[in-house]
C-alpha angles and dihedrals in degrees: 000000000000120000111252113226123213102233114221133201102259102142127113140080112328150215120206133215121192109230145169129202121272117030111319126119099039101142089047089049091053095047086053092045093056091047094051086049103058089037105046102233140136114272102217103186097210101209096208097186095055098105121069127202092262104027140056115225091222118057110247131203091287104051087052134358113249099013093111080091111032089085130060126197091269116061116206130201093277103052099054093048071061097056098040093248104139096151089056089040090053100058085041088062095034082055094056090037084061093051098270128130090229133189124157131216124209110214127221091196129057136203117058101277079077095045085047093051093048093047087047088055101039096061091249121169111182126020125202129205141159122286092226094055097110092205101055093099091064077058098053078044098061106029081055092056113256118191087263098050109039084137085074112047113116117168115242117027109119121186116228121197119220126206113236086203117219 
């Protein structure tokens, strides 16, 4: 018999935080939880390192008939206990615990085209990602609507680096 999960409000405009599991980012993922705060979004912790080479981090119609649909594109608390996924369920409590409505979502895709078309889908306005990330600045290129990349253009959502400190 399948688990039942408790599904939670967590709709509406959002902010994104580029995270990884464990406990990296956590100065990127504080600077997120105040901004959603005081704006009242959505915090979508984007774990950027979920999907491996050989695996998806969601299961998919092969692994289990019907779950294609079982999962939406913001994963709740629920949902990643689900999965297995503690470490991803921790900073979303620590999140709320903080004063942010937070979610996650485990990307199949890697590299930031995917992070800029989630962010694109998902009504952010504002990512934010480490300082040190060398490739922030291909993100702020293609949520800013580069020749390529005139999909995704989407007025608005600016990327703001965040210091890790030493």
């Amino acid at each position: 018999m399948a688990a039942v999960r408790q599904r939670e409000d967590i709709s509406g405009p959002s902010v994104i935080a580029y995270t990884t599991e464990g406990e990296g980012q956590r100065e990127v993922r504080r600077a997120a939880q105040e901004h959603a705060r005081e704006h009242g979004c959505v915090l979508l912790l984007y774990t950027a390192d979920a999907g491996g080479i050989l695996s998806d981090p969601l299961p998919n119609a092969i692994d289990a008939e019907g779950t294609e649909q079982e999962f939406g594109d913001r994963l709740g608390l629920a949902d990643l206990e689900y999965l297995g996924r503690s470490d991803v369920a921790k900073q979303v409590v620590e999140s709320r615990a903080a004063g942010a409505r937070a979610a996650a979502w485990l990307p199949k895709d890697r590299g930031m085209a995917a992070l800029a078309e989630y962010a694109s889908e998902q009504d952010a306005h504002i990512v934010f990602l480490p300082s040190r990330l060398p490739i922030a600045d291909e993100l702020t290129g293609l949520l800013g609507g580069g020749k390529d990349t005139a999909e995704l253009k989407r007025a608005g959502i600016q990327v703001q680096a965040v210091d890790e400190g030493s």
